[in-house]
Backbone as a chain_set.jsonl record, in Angstrom:
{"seq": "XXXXXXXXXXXXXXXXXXXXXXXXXXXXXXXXXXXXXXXXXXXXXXXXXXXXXXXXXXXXXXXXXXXXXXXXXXXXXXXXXXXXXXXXXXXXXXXXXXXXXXXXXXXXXXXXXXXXXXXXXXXXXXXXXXXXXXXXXXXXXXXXXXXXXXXXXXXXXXXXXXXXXXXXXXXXXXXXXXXXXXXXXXXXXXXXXXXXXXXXXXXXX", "coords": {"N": [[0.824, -1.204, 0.0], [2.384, 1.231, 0.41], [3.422, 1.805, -1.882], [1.413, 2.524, -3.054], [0.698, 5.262, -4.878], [2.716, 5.091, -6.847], [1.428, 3.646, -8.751], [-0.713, 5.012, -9.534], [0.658, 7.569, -10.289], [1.871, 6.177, -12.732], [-0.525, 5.928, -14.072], [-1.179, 8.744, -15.269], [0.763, 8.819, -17.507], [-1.071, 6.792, -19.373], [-3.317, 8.48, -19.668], [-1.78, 11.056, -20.008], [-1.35, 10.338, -22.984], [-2.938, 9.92, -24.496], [-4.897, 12.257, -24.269], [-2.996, 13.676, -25.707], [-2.586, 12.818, -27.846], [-5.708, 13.275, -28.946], [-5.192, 15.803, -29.3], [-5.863, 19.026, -31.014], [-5.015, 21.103, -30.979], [-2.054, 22.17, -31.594], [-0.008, 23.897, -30.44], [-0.736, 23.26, -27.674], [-0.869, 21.054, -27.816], [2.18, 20.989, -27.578], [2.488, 21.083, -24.916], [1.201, 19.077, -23.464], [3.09, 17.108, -24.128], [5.181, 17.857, -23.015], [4.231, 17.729, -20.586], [3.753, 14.744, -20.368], [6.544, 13.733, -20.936], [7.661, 15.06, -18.104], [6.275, 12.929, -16.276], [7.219, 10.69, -17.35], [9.512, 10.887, -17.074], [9.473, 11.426, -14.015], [8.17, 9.04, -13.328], [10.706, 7.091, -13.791], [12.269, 8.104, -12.251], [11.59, 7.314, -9.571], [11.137, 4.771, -9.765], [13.97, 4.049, -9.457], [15.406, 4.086, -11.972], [17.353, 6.202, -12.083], [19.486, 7.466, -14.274], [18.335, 6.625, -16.939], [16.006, 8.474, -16.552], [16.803, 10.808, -16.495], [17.989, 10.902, -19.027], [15.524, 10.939, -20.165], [14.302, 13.105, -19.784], [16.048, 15.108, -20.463], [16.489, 14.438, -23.353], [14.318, 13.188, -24.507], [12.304, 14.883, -23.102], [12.867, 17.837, -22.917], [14.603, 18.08, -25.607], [13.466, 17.573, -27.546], [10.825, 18.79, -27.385], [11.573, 21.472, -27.732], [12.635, 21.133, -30.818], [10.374, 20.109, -31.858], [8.729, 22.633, -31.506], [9.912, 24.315, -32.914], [9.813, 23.501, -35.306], [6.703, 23.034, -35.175], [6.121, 26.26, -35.742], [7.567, 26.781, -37.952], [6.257, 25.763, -40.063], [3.249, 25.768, -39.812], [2.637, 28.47, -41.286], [1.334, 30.537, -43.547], [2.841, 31.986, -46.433], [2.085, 35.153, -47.99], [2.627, 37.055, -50.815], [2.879, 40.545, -51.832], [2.165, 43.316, -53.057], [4.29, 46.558, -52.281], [3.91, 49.113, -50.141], [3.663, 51.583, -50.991], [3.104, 51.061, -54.094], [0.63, 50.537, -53.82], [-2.543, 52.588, -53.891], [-4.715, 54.973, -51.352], [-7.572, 53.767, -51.623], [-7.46, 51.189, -52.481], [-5.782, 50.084, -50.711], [-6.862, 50.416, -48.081], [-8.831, 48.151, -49.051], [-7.597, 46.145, -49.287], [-6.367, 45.685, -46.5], [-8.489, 44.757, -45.355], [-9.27, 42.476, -46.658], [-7.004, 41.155, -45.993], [-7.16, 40.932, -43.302], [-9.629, 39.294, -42.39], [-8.337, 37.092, -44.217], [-6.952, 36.154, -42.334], [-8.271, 35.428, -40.206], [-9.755, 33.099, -40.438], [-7.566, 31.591, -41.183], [-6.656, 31.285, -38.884], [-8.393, 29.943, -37.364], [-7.349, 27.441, -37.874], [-5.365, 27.344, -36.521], [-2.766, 28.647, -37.977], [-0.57, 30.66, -38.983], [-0.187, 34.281, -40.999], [1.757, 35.371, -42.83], [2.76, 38.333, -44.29], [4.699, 39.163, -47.457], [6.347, 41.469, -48.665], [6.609, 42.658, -52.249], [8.119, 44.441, -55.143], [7.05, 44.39, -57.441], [4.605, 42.986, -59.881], [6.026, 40.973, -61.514], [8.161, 40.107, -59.998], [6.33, 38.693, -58.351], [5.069, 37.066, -59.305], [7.116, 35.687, -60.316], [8.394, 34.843, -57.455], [6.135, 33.099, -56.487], [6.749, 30.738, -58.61], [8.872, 29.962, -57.654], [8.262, 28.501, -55.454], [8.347, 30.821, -53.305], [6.901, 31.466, -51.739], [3.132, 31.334, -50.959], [0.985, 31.969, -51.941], [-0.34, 34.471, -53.894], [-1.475, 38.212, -53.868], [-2.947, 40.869, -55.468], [-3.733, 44.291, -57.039], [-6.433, 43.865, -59.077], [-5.63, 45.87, -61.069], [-3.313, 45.518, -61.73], [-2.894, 43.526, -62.58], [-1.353, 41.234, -64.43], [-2.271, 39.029, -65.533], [-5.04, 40.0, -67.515], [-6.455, 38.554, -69.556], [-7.69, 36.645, -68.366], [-10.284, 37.752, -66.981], [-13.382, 38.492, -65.97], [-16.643, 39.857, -66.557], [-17.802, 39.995, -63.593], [-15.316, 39.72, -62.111], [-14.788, 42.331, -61.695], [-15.701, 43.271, -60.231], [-14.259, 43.062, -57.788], [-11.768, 44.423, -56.287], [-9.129, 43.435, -56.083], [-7.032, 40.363, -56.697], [-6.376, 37.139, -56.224], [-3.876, 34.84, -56.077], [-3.141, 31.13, -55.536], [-0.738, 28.942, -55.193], [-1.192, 26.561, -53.662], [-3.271, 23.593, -52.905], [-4.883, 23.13, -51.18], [-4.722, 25.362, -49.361], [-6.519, 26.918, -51.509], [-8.632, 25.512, -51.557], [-9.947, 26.676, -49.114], [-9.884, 28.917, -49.092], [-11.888, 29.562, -50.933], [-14.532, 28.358, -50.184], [-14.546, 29.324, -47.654], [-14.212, 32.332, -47.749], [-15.259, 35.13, -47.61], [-14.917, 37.796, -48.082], [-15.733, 40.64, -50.998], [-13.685, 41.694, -51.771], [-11.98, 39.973, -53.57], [-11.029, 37.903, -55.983], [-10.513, 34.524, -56.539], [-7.631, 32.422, -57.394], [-6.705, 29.032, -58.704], [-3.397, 28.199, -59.18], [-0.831, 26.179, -61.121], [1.916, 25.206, -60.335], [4.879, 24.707, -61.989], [6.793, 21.925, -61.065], [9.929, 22.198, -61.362], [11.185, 24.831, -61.983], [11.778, 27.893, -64.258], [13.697, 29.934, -65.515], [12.38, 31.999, -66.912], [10.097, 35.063, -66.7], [7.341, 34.682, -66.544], [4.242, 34.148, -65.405], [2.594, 32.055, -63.607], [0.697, 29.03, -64.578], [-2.682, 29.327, -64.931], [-5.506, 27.445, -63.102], [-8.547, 26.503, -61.71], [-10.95, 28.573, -60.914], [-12.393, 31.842, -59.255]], "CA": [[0.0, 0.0, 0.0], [2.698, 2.111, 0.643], [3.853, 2.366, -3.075], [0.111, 3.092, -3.571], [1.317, 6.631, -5.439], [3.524, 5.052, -7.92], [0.595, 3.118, -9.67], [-1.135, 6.654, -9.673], [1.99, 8.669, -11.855], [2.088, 5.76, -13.679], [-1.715, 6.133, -14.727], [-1.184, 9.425, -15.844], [1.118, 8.22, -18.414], [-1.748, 7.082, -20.817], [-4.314, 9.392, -19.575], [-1.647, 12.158, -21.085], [-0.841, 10.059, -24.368], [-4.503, 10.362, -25.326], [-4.677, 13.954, -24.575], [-2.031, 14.425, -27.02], [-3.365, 12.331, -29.536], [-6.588, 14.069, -29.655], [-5.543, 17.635, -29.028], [-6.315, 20.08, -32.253], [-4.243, 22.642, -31.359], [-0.332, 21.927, -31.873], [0.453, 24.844, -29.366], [-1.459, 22.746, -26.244], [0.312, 19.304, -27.627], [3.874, 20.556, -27.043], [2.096, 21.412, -23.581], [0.765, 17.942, -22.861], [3.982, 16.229, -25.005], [5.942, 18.247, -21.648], [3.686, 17.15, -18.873], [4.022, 13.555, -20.701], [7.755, 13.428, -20.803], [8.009, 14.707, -16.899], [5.885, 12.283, -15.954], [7.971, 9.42, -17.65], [10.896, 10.893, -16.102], [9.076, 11.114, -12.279], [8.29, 7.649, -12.98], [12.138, 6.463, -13.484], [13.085, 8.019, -10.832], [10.637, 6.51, -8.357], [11.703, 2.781, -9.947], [15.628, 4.006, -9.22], [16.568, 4.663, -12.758], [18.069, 8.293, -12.243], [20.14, 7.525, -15.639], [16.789, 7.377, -17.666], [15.351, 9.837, -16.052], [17.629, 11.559, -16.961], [17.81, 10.611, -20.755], [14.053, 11.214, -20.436], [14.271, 14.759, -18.932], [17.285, 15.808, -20.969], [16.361, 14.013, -24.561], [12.958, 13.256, -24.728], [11.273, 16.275, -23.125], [13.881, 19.124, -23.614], [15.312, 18.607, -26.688], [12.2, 17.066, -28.55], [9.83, 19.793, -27.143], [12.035, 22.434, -28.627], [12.757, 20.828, -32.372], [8.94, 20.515, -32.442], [8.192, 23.994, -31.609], [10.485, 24.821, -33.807], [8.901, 22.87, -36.592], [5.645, 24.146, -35.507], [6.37, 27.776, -35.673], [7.925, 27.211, -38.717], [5.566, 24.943, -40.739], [2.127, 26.674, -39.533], [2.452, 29.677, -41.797], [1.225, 30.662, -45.481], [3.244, 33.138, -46.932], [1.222, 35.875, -49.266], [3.131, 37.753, -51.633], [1.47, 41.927, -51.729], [3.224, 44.592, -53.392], [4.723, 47.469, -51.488], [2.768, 50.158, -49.874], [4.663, 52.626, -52.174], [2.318, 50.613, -55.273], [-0.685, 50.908, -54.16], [-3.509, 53.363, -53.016], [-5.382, 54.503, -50.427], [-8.336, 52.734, -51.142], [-6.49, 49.626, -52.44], [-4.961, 49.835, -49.561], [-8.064, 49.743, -47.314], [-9.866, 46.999, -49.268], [-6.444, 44.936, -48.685], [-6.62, 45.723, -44.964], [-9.919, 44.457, -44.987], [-8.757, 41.151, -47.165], [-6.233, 40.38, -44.647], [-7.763, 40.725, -41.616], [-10.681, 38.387, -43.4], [-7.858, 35.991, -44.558], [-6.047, 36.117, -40.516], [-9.677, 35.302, -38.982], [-10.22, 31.911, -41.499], [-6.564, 30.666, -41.256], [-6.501, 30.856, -37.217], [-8.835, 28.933, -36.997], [-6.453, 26.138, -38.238], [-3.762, 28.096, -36.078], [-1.812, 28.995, -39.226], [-0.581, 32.205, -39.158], [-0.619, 34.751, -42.285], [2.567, 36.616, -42.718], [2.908, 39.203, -45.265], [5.944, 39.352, -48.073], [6.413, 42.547, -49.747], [7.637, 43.034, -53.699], [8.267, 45.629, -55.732], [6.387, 44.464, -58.466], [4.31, 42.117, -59.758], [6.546, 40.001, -62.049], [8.828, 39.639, -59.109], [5.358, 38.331, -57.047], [4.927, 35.474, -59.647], [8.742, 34.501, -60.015], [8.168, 34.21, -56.296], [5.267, 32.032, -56.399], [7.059, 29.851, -59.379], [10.116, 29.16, -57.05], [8.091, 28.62, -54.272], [9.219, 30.64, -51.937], [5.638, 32.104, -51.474], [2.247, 30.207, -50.834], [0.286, 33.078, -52.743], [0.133, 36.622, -54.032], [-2.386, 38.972, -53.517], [-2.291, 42.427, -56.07], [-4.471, 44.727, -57.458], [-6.712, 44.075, -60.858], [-5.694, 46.771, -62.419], [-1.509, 45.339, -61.87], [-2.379, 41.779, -62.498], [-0.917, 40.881, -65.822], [-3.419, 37.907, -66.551], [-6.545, 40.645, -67.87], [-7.71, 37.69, -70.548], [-8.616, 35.624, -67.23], [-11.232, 38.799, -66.173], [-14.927, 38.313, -66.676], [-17.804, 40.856, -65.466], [-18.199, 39.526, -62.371], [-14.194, 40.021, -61.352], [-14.53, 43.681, -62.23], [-16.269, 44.797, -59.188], [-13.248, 42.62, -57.301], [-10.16, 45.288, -57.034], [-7.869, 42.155, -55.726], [-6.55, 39.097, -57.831], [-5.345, 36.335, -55.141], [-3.116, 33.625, -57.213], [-2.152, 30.279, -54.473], [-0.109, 27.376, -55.793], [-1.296, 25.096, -53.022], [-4.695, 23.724, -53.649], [-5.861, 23.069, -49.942], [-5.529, 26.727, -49.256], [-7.462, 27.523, -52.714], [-9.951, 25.352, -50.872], [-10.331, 27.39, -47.508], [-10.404, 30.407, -49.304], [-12.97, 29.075, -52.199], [-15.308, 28.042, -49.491], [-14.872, 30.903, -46.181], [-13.697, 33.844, -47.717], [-16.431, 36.074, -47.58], [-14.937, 39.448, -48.973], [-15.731, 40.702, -52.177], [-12.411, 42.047, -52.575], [-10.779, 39.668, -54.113], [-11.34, 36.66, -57.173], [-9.338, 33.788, -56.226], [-7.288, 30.944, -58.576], [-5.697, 28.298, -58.24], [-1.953, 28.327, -59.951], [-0.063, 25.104, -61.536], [3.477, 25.772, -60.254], [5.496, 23.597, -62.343], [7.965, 21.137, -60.107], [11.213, 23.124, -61.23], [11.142, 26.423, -61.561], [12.429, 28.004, -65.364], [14.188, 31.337, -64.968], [11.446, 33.37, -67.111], [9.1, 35.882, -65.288], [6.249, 34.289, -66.757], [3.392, 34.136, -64.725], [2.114, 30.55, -63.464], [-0.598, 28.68, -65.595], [-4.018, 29.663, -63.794], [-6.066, 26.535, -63.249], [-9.632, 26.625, -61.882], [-11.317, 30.18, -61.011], [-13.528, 31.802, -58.367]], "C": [[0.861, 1.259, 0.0], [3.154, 2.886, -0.507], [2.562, 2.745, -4.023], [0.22, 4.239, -5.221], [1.967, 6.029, -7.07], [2.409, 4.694, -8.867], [-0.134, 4.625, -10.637], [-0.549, 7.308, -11.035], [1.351, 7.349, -12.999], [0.489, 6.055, -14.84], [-1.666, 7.132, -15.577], [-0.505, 9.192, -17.324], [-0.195, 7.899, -19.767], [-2.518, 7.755, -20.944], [-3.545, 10.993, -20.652], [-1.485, 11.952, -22.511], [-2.063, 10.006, -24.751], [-4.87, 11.686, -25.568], [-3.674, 14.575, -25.285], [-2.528, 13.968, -27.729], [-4.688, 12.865, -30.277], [-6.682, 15.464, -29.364], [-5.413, 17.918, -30.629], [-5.173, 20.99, -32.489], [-3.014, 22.094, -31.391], [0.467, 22.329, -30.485], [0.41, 23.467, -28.043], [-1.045, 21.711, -26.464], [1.328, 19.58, -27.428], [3.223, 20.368, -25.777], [1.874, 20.28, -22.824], [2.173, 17.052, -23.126], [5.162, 16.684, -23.719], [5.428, 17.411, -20.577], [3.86, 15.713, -19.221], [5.614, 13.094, -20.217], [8.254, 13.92, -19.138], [7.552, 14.067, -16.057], [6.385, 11.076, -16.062], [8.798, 9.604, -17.134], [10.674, 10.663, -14.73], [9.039, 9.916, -12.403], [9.68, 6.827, -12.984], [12.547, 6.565, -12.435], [12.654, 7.526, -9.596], [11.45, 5.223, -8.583], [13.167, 3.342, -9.817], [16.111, 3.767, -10.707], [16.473, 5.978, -13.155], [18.698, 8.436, -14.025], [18.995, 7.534, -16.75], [16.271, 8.001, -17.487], [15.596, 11.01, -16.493], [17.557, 11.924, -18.336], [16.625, 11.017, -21.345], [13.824, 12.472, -20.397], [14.593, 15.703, -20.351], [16.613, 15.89, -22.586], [14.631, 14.43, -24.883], [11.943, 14.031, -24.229], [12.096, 17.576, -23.637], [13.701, 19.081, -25.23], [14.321, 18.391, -27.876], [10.96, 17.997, -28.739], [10.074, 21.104, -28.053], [12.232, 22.114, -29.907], [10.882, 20.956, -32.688], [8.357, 21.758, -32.143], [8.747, 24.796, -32.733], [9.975, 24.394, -35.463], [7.486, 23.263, -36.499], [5.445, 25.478, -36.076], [6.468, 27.809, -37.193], [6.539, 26.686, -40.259], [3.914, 25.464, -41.167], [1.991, 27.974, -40.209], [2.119, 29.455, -43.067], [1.932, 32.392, -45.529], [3.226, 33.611, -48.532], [2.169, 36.957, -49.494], [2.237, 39.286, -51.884], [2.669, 42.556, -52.234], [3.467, 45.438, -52.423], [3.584, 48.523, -51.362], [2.477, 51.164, -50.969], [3.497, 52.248, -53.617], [1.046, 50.948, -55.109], [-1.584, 52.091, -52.877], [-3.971, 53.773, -52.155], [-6.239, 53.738, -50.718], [-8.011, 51.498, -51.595], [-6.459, 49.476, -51.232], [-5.831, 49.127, -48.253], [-8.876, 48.136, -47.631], [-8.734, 45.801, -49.39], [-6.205, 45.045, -47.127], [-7.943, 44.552, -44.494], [-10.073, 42.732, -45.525], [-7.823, 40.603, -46.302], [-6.875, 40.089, -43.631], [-8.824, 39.447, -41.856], [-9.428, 36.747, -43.791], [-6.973, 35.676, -43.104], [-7.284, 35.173, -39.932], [-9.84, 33.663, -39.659], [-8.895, 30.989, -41.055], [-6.249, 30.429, -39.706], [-6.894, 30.322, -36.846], [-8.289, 27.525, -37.143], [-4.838, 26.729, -37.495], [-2.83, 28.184, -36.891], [-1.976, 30.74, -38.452], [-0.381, 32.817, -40.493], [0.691, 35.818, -42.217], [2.516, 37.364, -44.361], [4.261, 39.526, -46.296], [5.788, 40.631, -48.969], [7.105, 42.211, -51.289], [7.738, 44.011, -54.063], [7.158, 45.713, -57.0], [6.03, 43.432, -59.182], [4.628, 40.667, -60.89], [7.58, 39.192, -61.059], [7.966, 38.8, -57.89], [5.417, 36.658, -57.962], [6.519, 35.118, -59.929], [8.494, 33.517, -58.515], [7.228, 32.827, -56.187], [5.867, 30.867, -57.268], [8.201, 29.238, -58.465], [9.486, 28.732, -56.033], [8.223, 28.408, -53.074], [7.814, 31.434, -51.15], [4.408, 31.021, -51.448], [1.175, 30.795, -51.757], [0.318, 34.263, -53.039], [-1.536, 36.744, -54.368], [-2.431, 40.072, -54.172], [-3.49, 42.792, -56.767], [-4.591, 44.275, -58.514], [-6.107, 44.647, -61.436], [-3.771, 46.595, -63.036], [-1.253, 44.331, -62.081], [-2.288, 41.604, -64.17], [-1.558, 39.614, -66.404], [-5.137, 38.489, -66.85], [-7.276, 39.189, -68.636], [-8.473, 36.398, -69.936], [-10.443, 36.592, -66.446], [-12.575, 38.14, -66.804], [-15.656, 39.458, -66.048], [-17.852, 40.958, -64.263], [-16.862, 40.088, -61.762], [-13.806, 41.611, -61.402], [-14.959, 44.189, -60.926], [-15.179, 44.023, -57.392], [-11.924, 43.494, -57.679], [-9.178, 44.253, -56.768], [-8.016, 41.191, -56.875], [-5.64, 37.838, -56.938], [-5.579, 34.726, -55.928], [-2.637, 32.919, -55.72], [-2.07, 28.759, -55.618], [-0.355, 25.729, -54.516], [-3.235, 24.871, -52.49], [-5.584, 23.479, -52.166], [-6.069, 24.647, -49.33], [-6.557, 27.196, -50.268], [-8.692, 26.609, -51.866], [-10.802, 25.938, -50.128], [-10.943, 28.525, -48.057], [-12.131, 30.398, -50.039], [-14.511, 29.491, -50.858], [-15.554, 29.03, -48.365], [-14.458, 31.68, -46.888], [-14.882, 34.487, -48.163], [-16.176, 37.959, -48.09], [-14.713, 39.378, -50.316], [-15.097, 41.286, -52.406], [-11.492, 41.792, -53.298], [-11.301, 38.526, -55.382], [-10.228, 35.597, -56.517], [-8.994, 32.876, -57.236], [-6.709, 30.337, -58.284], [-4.407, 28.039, -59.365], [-1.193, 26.746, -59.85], [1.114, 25.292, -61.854], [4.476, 24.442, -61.216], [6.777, 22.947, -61.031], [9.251, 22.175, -60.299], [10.72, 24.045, -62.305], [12.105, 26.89, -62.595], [12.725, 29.095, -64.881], [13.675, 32.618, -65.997], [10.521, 33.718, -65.837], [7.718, 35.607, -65.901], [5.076, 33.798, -65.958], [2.818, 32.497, -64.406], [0.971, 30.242, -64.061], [-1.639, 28.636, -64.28], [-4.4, 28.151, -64.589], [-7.669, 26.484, -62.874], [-9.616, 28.38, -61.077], [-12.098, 30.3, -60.183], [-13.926, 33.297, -58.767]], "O": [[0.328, 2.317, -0.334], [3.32, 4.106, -0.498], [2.553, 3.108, -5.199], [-0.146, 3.917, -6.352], [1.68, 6.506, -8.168], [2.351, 5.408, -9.868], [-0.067, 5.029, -11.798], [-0.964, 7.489, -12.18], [0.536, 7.575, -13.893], [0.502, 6.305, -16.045], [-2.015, 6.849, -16.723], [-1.228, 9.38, -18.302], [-0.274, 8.544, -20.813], [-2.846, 8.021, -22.1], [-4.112, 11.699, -21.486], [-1.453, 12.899, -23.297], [-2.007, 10.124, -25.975], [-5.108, 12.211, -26.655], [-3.524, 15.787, -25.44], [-3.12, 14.686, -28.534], [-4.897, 12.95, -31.487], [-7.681, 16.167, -29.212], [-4.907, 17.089, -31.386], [-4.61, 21.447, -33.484], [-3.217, 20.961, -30.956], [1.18, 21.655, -29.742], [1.413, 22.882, -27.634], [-0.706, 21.069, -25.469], [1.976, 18.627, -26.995], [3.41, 19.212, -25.398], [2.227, 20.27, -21.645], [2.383, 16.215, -22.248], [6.023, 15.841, -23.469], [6.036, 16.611, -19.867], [4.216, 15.14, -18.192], [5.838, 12.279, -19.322], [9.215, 13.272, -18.724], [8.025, 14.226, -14.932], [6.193, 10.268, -15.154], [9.248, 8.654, -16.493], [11.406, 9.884, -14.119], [9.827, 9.323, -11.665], [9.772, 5.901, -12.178], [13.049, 5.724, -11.689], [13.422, 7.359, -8.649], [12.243, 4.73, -7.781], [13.747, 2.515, -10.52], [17.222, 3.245, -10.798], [15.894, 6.623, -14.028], [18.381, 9.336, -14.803], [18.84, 8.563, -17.408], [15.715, 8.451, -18.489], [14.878, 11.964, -16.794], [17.158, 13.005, -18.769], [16.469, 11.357, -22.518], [12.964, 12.904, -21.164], [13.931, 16.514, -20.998], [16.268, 16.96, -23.087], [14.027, 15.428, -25.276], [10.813, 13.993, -24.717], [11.861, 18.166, -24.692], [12.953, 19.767, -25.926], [14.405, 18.963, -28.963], [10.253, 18.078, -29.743], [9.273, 21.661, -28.804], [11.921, 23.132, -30.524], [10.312, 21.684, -33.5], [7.255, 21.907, -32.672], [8.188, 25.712, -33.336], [9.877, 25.088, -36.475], [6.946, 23.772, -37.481], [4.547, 25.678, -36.894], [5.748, 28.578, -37.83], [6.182, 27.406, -41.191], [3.436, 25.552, -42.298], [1.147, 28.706, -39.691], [2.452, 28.457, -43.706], [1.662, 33.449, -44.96], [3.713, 33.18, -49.577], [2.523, 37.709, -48.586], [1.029, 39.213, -52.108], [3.843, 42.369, -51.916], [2.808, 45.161, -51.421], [2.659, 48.755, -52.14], [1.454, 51.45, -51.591], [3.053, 53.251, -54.176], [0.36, 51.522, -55.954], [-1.402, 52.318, -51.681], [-3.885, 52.826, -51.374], [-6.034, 52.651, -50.177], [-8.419, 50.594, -50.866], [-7.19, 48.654, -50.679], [-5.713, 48.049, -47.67], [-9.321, 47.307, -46.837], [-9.07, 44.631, -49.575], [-5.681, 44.022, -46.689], [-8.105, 43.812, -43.524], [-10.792, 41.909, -44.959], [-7.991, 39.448, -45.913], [-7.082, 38.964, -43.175], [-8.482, 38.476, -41.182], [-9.776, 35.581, -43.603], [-6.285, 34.656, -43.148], [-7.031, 34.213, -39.204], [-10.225, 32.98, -38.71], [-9.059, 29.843, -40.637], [-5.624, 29.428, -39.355], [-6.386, 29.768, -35.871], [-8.788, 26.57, -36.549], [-3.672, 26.563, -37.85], [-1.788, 27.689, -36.461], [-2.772, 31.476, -37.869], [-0.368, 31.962, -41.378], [0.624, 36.904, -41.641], [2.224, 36.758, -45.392], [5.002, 40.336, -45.739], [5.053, 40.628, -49.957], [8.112, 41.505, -51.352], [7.406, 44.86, -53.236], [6.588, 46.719, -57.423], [6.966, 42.651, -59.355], [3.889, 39.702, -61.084], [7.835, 37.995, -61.184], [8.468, 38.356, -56.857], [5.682, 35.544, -57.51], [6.898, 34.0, -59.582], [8.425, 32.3, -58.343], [7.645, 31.72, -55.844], [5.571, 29.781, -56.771], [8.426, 28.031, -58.558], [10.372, 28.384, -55.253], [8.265, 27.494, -52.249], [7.904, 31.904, -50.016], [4.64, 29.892, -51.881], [0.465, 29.98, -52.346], [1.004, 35.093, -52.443], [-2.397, 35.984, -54.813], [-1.781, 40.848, -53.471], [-4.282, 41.92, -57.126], [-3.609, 44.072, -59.228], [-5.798, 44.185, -62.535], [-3.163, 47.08, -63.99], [-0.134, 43.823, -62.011], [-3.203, 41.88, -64.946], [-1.387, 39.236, -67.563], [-6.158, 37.852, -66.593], [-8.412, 38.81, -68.351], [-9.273, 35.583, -70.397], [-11.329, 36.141, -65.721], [-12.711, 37.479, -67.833], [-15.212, 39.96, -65.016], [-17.952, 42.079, -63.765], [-17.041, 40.936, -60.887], [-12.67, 42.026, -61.174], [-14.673, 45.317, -60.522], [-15.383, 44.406, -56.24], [-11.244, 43.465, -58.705], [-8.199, 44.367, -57.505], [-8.873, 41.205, -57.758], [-4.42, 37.702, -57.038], [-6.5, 33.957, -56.205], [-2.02, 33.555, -54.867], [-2.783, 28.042, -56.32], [0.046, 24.565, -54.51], [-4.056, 25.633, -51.98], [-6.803, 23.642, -52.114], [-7.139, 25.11, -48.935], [-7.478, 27.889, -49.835], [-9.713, 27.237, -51.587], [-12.028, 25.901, -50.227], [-12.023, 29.042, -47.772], [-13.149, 31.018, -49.728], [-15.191, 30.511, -50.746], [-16.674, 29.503, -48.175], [-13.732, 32.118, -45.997], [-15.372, 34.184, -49.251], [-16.94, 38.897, -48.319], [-13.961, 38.598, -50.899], [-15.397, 41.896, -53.432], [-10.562, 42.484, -53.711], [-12.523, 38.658, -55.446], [-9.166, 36.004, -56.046], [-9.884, 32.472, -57.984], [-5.877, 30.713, -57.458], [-4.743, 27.628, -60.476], [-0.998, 26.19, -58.769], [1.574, 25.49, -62.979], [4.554, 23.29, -60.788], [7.447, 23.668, -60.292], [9.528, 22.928, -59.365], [9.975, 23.847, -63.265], [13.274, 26.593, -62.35], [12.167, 29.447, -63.842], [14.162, 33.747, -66.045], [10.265, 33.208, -64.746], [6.895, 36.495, -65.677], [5.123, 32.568, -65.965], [2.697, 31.832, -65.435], [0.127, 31.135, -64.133], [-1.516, 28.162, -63.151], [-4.081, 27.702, -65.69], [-8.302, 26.404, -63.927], [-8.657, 29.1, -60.799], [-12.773, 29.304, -59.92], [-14.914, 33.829, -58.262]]}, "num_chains": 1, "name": "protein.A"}
């Protein structure tokens, strides 16, 4: 009875490997993927091995906690290609304020974050997207160099948002709710030619 306790820790053990397996958020699994690994370590050291405990402490919560945050952090982002302030307008400007914030609120919900890449200009937005070192670009109608894609309908759209990866063209397709923008989906070829030719548009919104 007196080692009552140990059975206890040990319980926790799968009680936290489930709560990692069905957490959502990434953030709150390093969180549990910690309380997991000092729980495997309390338990060594109860049974007298300090040297795993150790290994457990050191390796498998430290150093594992940090590579995967680090792979979270890094992995969790889409990065949208926008021209420089300097290019465009005020009211551009606003009705791309108003497209971001709109494309921030949609992708958090999948805890992605939305960082912003400036260009200068928008042959240098689709190089970007062809090497990709971008996930999409975002630029005014009136600067997007594919007009013979326009129809009626994209006219009262001042944006033009080109993504080469087709599960975001999904998210957007489906939640994006401002009529600021047309969206397409882009067929990046595998390697990447060194014209500034714009990526072949594929379906249309």
């Amino acid at each position: 009875m007196t080692d009552s306790y140990v059975y206890v820790i040990i319980a926790l053990l799968p009680l936290a490997a489930c709560m990692l397996v069905f957490q959502s958020n990434p953030y709150h699994a390093l969180v549990i993927r910690g309380i997991l690994g000092a729980v495997a370590a309390l338990v060594y050291t109860v049974l007298g091995a300090a040297d795993v405990a150790l290994t457990e402490a050191l390796v498998g919560t430290m150093l594992a906690i940090t590579l995967y945050a680090i792979a979270v952090r890094s992995s969790l982002v889409i990065h949208l290609g926008v021209l420089e302030d300097k290019a465009i307008d005020i009211e551009g400007e606003r009705h791309l304020e108003q497209l971001i914030d709109n494309l921030r609120t949609i992708f958090s919900k999948r805890h992605v974050r939305l960082e912003l890449i400036p260009y200068t200009n928008t042959q240098a937005l689709h190089q970007a997207l062809m090497n990709k070192e971008i996930h999409a670009t975002c630029v005014p109608r009136s600067k997007y160099d594919g007009q013979n894609h326009t129809t009626s309908d994209d006219e009262k759209q001042p944006y033009h948002t080109i993504t080469r990866v087709r599960r975001i063209y999904d998210i957007m397709q489906t939640e994006l709710s401002s009529p600021a923008t047309s969206v397409s989906y882009a067929t990046v070829p595998e390697i990447s030619t060194p014209d500034l030719k714009a990526p072949v548009l594929g379906e249309h919104r």
